[in-house]
N, C-alpha and C positions, 0 to 999 in steps of 0.2 A: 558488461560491455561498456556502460557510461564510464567506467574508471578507467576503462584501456582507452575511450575517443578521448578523456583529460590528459591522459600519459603521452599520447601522440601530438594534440593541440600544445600541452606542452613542452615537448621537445620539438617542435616547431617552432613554436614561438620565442623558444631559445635561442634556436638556429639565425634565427629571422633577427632578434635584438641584437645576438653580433655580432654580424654582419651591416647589419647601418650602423651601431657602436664602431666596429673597424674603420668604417668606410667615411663617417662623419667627425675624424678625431683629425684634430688637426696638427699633420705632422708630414714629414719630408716624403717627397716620392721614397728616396732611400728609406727613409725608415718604415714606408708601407709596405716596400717590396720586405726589408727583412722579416717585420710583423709578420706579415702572410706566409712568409716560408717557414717562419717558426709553427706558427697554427695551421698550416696544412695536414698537418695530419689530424687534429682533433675534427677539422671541419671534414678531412675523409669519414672517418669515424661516425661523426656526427649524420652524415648523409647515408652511411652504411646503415646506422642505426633507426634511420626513418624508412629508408626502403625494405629494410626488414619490418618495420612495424605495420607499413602499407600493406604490405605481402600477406601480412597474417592476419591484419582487417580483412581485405580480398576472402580470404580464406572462411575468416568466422563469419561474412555476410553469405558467402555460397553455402555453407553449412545451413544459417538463420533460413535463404528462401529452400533450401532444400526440405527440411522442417516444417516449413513453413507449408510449402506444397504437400507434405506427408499429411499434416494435422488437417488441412482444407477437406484433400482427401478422403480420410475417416470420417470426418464431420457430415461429409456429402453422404456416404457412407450409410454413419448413421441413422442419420435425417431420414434417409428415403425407408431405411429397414423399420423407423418409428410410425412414418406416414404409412406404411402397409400392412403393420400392424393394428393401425388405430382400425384402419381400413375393415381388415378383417375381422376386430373386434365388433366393430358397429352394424356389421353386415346382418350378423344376426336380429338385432333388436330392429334395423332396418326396414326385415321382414315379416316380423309381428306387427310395427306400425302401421306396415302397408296393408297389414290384415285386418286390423282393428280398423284404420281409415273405411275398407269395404265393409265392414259390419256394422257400424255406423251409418255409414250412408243407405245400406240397404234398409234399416231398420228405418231413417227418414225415410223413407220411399214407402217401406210401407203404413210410418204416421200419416203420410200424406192420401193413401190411398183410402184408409180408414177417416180421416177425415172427410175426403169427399162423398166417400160413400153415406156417411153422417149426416152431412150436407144435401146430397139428395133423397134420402129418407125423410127428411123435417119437413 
C-alpha cells in the first residue's frame, strides 16, 4: 500500500509541476492557447489516470476497515473465550482455597481455645 500512496503522490505531483511549468512559461497568449490544445489530451489522460487511482485507494481502504473490523472482531472474540477459560480453570483451585482458608482458621480457633483453657488451668 505505501508503494501505490508514492505512485499516486507521484502522478500528482506530476500533474501538478506542469501545470505551473505550462502556466509560468513565458510565452504568447497564442502560443498558450496552442500549448494547451496540443496537451489536452495527455492532461485528460492524466486526470483519468488519478481518478482511477483515487477510485481504487477508496477501494483498498474499505477493504483495510472492513479487515480491520473482522480482525477487532475475532480478537474480542477471542479475549473473552480466554478470560472464560482462565475463569473456569481457576474455579476449581478457587475452591480448595476457600477450603483450606476454613481449615485453617478453624484450627486457629481451636489454638486459641486450647490456649485459654491452658491459661485458666495455671
Amino acid at each position: 500500500m505505501n508503494l501505490k500512496s508514492f505512485g499516486y503522490g507521484l502522478l500528482i505531483g506530476a500533474a501538478i509541476g506542469a501545470a505551473s511549468t505550462l502556466f509560468s512559461t513565458p510565452s504568447s497568449g497564442k502560443e498558450l492557447r496552442e500549448n494547451m490544445k496540443e496537451t489536452k489530451d495527455e492532461w485528460k489522460n492524466a486526470f483519468i489516470d488519478i481518478k482511477d487511482n483515487l477510485n481504487d485507494l477508496k477501494a483498498s481502504l474499505k477493504d483495510l476497515t472492513k479487515d480491520g473490523k473482522e480482525t477487532v472482531t475475532q480478537l474480542i472474540s477471542d479475549i473473552k473465550s480466554t478470560v472464560q477459560q482462565w475463569q473456569s480453570s481457576i474455579s476449581s483451585n478457587k475452591f480448595h482455597i476457600q477450603n483450606e482458608i476454613k481449615e485453617i482458621q478453624k484450627t486457629i480457633e481451636e489454638l486459641e481455645q486450647n490456649l485459654n483453657q491452658d491459661g485458666e488451668r495455671a
